[in-house]
N, C-alpha and C positions, 0 to 999 in steps of 0.2 A: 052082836049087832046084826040085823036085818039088812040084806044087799041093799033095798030099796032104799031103808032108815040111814045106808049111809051115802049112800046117789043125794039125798037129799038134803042132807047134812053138808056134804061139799059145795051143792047147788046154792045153798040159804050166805053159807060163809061167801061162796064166791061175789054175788049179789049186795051182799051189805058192803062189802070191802070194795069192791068193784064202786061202787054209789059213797062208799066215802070218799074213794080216791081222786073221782070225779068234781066231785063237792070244791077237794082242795085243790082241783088243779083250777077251778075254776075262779075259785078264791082269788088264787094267787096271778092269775089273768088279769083281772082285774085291776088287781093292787100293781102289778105292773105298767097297766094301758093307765091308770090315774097317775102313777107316779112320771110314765115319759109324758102325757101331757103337759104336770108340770114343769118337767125340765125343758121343754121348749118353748111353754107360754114363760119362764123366766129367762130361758136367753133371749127370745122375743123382746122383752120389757128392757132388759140392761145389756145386753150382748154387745158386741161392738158391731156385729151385722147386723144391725136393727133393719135397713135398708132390704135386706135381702127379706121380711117379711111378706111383704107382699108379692116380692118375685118368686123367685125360688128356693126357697130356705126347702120345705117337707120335701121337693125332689132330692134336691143336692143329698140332703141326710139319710133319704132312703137307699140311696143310690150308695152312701158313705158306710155306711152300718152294713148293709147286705146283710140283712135276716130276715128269714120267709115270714111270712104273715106281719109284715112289717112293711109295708109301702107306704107312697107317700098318702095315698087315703084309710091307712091304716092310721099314719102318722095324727092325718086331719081328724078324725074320728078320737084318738087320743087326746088330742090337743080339746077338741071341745066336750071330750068327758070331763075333763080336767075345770073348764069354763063354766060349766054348767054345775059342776058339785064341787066346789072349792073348801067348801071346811069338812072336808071327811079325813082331815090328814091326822086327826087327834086317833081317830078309830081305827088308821090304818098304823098307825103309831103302838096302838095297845093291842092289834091281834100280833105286828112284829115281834114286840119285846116279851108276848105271852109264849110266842112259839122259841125265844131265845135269840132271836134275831134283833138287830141294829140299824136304824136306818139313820146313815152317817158320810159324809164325804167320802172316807175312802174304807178300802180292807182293813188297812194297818189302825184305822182307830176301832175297828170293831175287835181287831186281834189283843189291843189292851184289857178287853174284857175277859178274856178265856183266861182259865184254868190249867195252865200246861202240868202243872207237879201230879195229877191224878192222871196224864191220859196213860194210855200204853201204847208203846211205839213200836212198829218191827224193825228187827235191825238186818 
């Protein structure tokens, strides 16, 4: 193999992989800012702080959670992806369970699903 042939070979591998990585991470951006939308336009709706809507609910929570790219106008922005595209949950349901994932109350109902007898464990 030619130096060049293979400069350019690492180049083309880096590039695709590099642009799918991106692809998925952006996927999953998404599928996250849709899904916290919903989870606050429904505590919104039934919460017992219904009251705190209009006040200060997206501070208080941004301020609770503390994670970067996560403020309260990140929250807002979330909140009305969610508003604006309300039945995309069936397709974010099918790209979930295609990648083997659950989208379910907790861990422990998704851990009902796995396989334990084939993994391999270190000890």
């Amino acid at each position: 193999m030619k130096f060049t042939k293979l400069v350019n070979s690492i180049r083309n591998t880096h590039s695709e992989l590099y642009l799918a990585a991106a692809k998925a991470v952006n996927q999953s951006l998404t599928v996250r800012n849709w899904l916290i939308g919903l989870s606050i336009v429904e505590f919104e709706q039934q919460g017992e702080d219904r009251a705190k809507y209009g006040e200060k609910l997206l501070s208080d929570l941004a301020l609770s959670i503390k994670i970067k790219g996560l403020s309260e106008t990140n929250l807002k922005l979330c909140r009305q992806f969610y508003i604006a595209y309300p039945n995309i949950l069936a397709t974010i349901k099918t790209m979930f369970e295609n990648k083997g994932y659950l989208i379910s109350q907790t861990v422990s109902d998704q851990l009902q699903n796995v396989n334990f007898e084939n993994d391999i464990y270190q000890k």
